[in-house]
C-alpha positions as CSV (number, residue, x, y, z in Angstrom):
1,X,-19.8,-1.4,8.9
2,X,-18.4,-3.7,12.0
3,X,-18.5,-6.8,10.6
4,X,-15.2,-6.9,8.6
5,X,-11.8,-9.0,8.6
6,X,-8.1,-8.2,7.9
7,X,-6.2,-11.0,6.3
8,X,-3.3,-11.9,4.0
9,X,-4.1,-11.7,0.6
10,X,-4.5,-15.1,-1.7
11,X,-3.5,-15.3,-5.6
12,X,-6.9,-16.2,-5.4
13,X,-8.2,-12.2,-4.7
14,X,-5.9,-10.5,-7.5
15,X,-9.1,-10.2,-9.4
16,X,-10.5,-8.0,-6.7
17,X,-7.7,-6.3,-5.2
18,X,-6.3,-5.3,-9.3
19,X,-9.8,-3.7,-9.7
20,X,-9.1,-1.8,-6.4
21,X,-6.1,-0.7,-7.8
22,X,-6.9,0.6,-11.0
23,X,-9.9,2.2,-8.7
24,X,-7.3,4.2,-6.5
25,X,-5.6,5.1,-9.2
26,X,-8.4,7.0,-11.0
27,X,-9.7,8.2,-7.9
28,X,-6.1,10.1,-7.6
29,X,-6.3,11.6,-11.0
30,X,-4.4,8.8,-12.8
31,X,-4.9,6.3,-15.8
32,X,-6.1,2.7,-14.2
33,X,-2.7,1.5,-14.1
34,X,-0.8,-1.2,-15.7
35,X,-1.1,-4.0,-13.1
36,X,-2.5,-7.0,-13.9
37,X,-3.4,-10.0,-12.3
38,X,-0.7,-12.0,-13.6
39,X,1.9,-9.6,-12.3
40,X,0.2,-9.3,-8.7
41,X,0.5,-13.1,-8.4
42,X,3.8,-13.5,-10.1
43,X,5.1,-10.5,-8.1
44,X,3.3,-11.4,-5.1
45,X,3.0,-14.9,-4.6
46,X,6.0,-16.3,-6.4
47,X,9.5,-17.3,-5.6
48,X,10.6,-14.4,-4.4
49,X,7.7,-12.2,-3.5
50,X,7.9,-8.5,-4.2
51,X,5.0,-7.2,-1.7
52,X,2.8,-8.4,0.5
53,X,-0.7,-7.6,0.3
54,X,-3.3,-6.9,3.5
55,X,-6.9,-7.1,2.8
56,X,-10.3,-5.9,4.3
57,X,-13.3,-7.9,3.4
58,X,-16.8,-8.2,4.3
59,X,-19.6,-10.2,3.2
60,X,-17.2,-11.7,0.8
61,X,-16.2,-8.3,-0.7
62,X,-13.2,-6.9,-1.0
63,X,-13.7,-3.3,0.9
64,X,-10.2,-2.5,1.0
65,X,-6.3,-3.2,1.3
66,X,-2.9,-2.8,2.3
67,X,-0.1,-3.6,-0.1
68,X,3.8,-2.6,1.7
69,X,6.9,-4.7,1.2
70,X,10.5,-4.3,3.3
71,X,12.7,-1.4,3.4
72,X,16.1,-0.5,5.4
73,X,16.8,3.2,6.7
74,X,20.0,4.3,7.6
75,X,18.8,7.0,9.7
76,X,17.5,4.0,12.3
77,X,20.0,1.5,10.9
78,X,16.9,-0.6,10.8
79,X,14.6,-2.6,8.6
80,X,11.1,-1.2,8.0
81,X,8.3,-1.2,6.1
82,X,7.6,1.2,2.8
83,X,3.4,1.3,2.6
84,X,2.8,1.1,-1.2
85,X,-0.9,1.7,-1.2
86,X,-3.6,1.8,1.2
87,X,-7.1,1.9,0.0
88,X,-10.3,1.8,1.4
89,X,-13.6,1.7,-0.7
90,X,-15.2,5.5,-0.5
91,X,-18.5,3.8,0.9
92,X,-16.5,1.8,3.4
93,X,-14.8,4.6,4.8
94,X,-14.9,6.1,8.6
95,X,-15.9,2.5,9.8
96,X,-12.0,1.8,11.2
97,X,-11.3,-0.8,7.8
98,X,-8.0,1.9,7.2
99,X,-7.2,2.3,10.7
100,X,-7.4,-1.7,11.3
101,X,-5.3,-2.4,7.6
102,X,-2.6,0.3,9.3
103,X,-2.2,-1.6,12.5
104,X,-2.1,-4.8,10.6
105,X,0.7,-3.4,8.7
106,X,2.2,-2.0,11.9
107,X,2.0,-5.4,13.2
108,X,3.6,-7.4,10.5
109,X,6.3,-4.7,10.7
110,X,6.9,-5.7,14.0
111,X,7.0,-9.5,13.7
112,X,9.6,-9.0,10.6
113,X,11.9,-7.0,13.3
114,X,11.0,-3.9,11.8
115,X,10.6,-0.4,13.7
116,X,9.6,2.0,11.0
117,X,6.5,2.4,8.6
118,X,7.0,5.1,5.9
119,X,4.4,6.2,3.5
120,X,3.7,8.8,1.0
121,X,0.6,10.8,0.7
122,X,-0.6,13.2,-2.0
123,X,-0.7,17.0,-0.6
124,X,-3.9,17.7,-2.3
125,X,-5.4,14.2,0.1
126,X,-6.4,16.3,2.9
127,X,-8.8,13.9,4.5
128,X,-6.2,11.0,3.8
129,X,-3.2,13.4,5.9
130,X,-5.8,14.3,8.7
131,X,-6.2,10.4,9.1
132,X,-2.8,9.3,9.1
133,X,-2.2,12.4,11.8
134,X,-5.1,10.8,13.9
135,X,-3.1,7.7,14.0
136,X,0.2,9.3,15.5
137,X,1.9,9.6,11.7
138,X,3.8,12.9,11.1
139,X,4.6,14.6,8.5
140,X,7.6,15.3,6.9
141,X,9.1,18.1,4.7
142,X,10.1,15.4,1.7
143,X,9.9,15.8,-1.9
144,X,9.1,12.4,-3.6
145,X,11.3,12.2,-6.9
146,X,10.9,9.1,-9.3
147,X,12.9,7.9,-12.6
148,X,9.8,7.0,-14.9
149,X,10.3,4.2,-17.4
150,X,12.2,6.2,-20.5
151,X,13.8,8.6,-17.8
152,X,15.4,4.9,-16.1
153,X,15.9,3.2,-19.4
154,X,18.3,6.5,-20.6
155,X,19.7,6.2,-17.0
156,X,20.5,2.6,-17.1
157,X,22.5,3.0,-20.5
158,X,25.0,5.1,-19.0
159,X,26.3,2.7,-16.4
């Protein structure tokens, strides 16, 4: 498939790009998620918008997307981008949609005055790794740690 385009998400494709979620999300392992399409417009359209969101269509449909928001690293004493989620329909892949949604992201990085891109991929996504390697991404020895809802909430109450 050649015959795609890359371009900002609308409130008008949460529909499409929620159901892309909840589809990453059980092709990883996990529940569907929680995300609706309220939140993504709420969180990404409103007043204050939390992410921005990168899409791939063709013919009308949705084939994949690219959701990242900002990020500063004290190790460039910079402002980057942190990559959320990239996703790329299983029969849409190895036609350059991911590889086109990265530099798109790349881009907007650049135009914000960013110089970095930082990402997290699962160790078990070995096709995933051998693509971002193909398109000059290393890897790094990080361990990704999170607070999960109850974890944060018992957290919080100490401060």
């Amino acid at each position: 498939m050649t015959d795609w385009t890359i371009r900002d998400a609308t409130p008008g494709d949460a529909a499409a790009i929620v159901a892309l979620v909840h589809r990453f999300n059980l092709e990883d392992g996990n529940p569907p998620g929680a995300l609706t399409e309220a939140d993504f417009c709420t969180l990404g359209f409103g007043t204050r918008p939390r992410f921005r969101t990168l899409l791939a269509a063709a013919a009308g449909q949705v084939q994949g997307y690219a959701l990242f928001y900002p990020s500063y690293d004290t190790e460039f004493g910079a402002k980057g981008f942190y990559l959320q989620d990239l996703y790329v329909l299983p029969e849409a892949r190895r036609g350059g949609i991911g590889r086109a949604l990265m530099a798109a992201v790349a881009r907007a990085c650049e135009a914000d005055g960013g110089c970095y891109l930082f990402w997290n991929a699962l160790e078990r996504n070995r096709s995933g790794r051998a693509f971002y390697r193909r398109i000059g991404a290393r890897e790094e020895p990080v361990v990704t740690l999170s607070l999960q809802p109850d974890a944060l909430r018992r957290l919080a109450e100490e401060a």
